[in-house]
N, C-alpha and C positions, 0 to 999 in steps of 0.2 A: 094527845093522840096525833099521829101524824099518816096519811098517806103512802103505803107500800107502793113501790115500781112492780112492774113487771114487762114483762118484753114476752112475745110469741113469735118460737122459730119453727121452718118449716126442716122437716127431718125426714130421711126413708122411715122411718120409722113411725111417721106422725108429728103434729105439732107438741110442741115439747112449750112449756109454760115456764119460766123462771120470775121468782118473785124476791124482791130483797128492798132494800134500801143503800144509801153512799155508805152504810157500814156496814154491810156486807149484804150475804146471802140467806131469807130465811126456808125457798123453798123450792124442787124443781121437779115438776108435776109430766109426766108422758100421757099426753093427752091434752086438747083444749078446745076452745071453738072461737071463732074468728080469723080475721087478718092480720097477717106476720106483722109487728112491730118490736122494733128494736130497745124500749124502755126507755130514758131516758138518766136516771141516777147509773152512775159511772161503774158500778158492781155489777148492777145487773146487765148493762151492757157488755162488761168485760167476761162475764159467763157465756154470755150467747156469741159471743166471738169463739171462747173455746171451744165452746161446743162445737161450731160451724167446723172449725177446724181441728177437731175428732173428727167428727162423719167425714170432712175430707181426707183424714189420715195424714196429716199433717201436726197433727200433737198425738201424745203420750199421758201425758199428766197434766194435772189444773194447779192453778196459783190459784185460788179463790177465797175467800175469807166466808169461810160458813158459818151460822149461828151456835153458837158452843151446845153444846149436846147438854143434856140434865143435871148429869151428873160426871165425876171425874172418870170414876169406871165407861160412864160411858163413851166420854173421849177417849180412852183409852182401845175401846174395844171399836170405834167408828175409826181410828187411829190405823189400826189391824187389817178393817179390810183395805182400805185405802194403801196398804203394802204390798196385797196383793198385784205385782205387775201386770202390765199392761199385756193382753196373749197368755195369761198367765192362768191359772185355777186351782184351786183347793175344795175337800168337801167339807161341809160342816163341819164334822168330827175332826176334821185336821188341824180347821183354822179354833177351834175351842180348845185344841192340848194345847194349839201356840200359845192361846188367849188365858188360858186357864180358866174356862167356862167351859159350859156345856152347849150339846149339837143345838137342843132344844134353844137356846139364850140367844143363840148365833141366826137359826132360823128367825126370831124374833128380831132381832136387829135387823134383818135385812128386812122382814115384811114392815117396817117401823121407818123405814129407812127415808128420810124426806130428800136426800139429795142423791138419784139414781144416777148412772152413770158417772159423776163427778165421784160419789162414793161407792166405788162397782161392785154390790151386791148380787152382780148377774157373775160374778165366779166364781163366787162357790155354788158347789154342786152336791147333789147329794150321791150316798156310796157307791161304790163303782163306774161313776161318772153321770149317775143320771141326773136329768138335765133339771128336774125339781120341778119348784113353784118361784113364780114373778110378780111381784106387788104393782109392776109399772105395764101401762101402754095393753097391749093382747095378753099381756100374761108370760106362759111360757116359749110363744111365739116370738117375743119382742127378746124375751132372755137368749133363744137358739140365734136372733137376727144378731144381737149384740156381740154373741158369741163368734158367728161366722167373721164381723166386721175385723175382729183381734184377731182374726188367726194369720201366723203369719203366712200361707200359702196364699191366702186372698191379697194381701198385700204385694206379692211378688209378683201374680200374676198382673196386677194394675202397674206396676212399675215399667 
């Protein structure tokens, strides 16, 4: 048995909890309690770097080595959302014809989902754009915050 890292960052959103080890990442939590520390094992700090720089909108996408998912299907299918661009959304039912799965399976993935924002299960949405259910941080409040953070009019007007 060996000792997990973890680092706590502070976010608009709340502190954000990342946990891992120097081989990767097994878990990142919206929500925590304590004082922001930075981790120490070299993954987990390289996640809470990215992170930092999302919220500053200064990254797009993660390099990060995450704990392989169950099974292959499931890589596959954590695979998919992770396609989903950055400002980007799909609804369930969409991202399941891509996947070849169902809304219901897709929904499950995301409420399963241990790596939130890094694996952005805040877009998909369900039918006609509604805004859904959020496994992370307030819920569907933190999903509309995330939402706003991507879109690129917010972005322009900070530039």
């Amino acid at each position: 048995m060996y000792a997990r890292d973890y680092a706590l960052i502070a976010t608009p959103i709340g502190k954000i909890r990342v946990e891992g080890d120097d081989a990767g990442l097994t878990a990142i939590r919206i929500g925590g309690e304590g004082a922001a520390s930075p981790g120490s094992s070299a993954a987990v700090r390289t996640a809470g770097e990215q992170l930092a720089q999302w919220f500053a909108r200064e990254r797009e996408t993660f390099d990060l080595t995450l704990a392989p998912a169950g099974t292959p299907r499931g890589e596959a299918l954590r695979a998919g959302l992770i396609a989903i661009g950055y400002g980007e959304t799909l609804s369930y039912g969409a991202l399941a014809r891509t996947l070849g799965s169902s809304p219901r399976a897709i929904g499950q993935l995301c409420a399963r989902n241990p790596f939130p924002i890094v694996v952005p299960c805040h877009r998909v949405l369900g039918s006609g754009g509604a805004l859904g259910h959020y496994s992370g941080g307030d819920g569907p409040k933190t999903k509309a915050w995330l939402l706003e953070h991507e879109r690129p009019q917010s972005r322009e007007t900070l530039l």
